[in-house]
C-alpha positions in Angstrom: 119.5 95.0 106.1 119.4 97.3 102.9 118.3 100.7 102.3 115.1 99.1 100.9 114.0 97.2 103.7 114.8 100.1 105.8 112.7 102.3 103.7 110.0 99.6 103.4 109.7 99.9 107.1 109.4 103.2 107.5 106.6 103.3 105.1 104.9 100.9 107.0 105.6 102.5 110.5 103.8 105.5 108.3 100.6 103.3 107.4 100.2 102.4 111.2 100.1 106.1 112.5 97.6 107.3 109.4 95.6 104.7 110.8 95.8 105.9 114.1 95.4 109.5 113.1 92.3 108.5 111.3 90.7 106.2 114.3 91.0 108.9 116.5 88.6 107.3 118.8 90.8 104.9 119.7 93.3 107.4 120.9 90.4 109.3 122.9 89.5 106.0 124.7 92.9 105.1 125.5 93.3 107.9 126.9 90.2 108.8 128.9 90.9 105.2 130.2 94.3 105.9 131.8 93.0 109.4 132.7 89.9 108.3 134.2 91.4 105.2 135.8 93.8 107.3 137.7 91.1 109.3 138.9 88.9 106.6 140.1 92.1 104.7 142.5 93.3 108.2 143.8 89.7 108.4 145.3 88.9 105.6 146.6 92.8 105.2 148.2 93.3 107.7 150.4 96.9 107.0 150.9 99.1 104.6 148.7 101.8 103.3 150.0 105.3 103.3 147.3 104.7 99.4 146.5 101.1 99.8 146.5 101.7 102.4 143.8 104.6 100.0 142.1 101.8 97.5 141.9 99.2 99.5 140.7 101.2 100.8 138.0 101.6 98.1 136.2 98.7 96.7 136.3 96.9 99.3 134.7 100.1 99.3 132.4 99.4 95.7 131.6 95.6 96.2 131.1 95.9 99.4 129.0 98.4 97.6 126.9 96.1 94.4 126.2 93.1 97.3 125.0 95.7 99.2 123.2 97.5 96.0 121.6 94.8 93.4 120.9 94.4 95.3 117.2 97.8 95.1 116.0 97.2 92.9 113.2 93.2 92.6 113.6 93.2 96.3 111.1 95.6 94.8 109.1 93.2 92.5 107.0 91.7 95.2 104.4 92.6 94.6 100.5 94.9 97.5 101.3 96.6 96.2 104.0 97.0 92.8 102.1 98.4 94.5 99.1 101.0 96.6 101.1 102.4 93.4 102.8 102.8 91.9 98.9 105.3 94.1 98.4 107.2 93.9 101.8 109.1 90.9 103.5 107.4 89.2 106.9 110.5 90.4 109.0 109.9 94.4 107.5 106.5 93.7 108.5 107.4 92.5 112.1 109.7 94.8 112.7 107.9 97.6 111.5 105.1 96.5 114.0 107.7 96.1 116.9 108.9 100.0 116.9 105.4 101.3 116.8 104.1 99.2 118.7 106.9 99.8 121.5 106.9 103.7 120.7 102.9 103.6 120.8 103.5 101.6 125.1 106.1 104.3 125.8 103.8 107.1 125.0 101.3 105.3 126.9 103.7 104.8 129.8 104.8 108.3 129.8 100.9 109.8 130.1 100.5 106.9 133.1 103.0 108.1 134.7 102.2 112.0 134.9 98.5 110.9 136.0 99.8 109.2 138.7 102.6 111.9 139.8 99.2 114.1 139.7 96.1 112.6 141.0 98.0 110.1 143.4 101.2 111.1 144.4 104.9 110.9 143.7 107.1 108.5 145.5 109.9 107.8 142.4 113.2 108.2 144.0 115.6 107.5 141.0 113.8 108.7 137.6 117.0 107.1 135.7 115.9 103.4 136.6 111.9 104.4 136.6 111.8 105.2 133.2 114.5 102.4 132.3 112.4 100.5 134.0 109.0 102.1 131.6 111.0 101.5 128.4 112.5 98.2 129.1 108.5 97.4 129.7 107.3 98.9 127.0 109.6 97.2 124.6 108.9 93.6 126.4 105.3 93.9 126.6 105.1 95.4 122.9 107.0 92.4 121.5 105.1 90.0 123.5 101.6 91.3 122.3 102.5 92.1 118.9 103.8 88.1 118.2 100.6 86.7 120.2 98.2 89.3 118.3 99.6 87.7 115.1 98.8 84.7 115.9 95.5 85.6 117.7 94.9 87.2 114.0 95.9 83.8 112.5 93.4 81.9 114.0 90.4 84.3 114.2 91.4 86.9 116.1 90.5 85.0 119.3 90.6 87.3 122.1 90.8 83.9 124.3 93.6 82.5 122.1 95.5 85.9 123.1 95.0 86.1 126.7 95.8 82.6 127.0 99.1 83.5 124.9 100.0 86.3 126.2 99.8 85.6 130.2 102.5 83.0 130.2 105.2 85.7 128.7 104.6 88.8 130.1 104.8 87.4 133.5 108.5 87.4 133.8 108.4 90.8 132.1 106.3 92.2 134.8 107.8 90.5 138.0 111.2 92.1 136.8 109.9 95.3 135.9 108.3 95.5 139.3 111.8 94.7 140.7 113.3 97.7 138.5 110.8 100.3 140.0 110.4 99.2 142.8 114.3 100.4 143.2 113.3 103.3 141.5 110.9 104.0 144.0 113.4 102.8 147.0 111.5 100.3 147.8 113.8 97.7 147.2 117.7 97.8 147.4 119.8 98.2 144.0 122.3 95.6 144.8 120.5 93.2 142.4 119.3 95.8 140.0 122.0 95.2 137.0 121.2 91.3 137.3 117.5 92.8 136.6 118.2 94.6 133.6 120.2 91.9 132.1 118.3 89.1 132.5 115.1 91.2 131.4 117.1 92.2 128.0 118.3 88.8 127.4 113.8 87.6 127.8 113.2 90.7 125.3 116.4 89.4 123.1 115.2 86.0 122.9 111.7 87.3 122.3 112.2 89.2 119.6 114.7 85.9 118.1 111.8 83.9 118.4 109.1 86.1 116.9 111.6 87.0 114.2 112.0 82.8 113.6 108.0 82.4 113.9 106.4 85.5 112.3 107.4 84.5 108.7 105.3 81.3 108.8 102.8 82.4 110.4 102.2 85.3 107.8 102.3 82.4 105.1 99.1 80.7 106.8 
């Protein structure tokens, strides 16, 4: 890639977080979610056991991601927007999309995972894999929902169209992050945990191939 596209990606990575900045009240309801969501399971479990925790985890992850994801491309229709994306290529514009997106889920992570060290409890055992575990998550997930919101945004931003998308994929994502924490949380023996992260890089890898191969005709539609 040139300087150019490089540059061209970091001005749009720019756009993305004015956006943010400027919707504030979409960072305030993320948040209160997560915060608030915490809360609500620390009180009603009285004890949570280190899988019941693993499980949890994730699928507020997974829920707070759909909430936090679903508007990828759904902002990106003003005259604005359009006339940025005139003067960049489809694969700036996906990649672009991909960091933030991914960078956006790890800050999300991260602020998960202190509410539940606080209001619940704290049963991670290795922090190493836990938090491999977060980013390797975080990257899958984003890359999974940013490729289905384009195409969601492609046919009418159907919220069904999405869900019905996005289950299918993140599956295997989840199932092999719950393997990685769960080891983080010694709840599960590491003898398989390399295997993990490699076959869960080589699904993000062939993700990212894929949306990379898709994403410039489905911005041409």
């Amino acid at each position: 890639m040139s300087v150019k596209a490089f540059a061209n990606i970091w001005f749009l990575i720019q756009k993305d977080l004015n956006i943010e900045l400027r919707q504030r009240y979409i960072l305030t309801s993320i948040l209160l979610y997560v915060v608030s969501t915490v809360f609500i399971i620390s009180k009603i479990l009285q004890t949570v056991s280190p899988m019941l925790w693993n499980a949890i985890f994730w699928v507020v992850f997974i829920f707070t991601a759909v909430s936090a994801m679903m508007k990828s491309f759904t902002q990106e229709m003003s005259d604005r927007s359009l006339y940025y994306y005139y003067l960049v290529g489809p694969i700036e514009i996906i990649l672009a999309k991909f960091i933030y997106n991914f960078f956006s889920l790890m800050a999300m992570g991260l602020l998960l995972s202190v509410s539940f060290i606080i209001f619940i409890n704290n049963p991670i055992d290795n922090y190493f894999y836990f938090f491999l575990g977060v980013t390797l998550g975080a990257l899958g997930i984003g890359v999974i929902f940013t490729l289905v919101s384009s195409i969601a945004s492609s046919g009418g931003n159907s919220a069904t169209l999405m869900s019905v998308l996005a289950i299918p994929l993140v599956l295997p994502v989840i199932l092999f992050n719950l393997q990685i924490t769960g080891t983080a949380l010694n709840i599960l023996q590491d003898t398989a945990i390399v295997n993990n992260i490699s076959l869960l890089l080589a699904i993000i890898g062939i993700l990212i191939g894929v949306s990379l191969f898709l994403f410039p005709q489905i911005w041409r539609t």
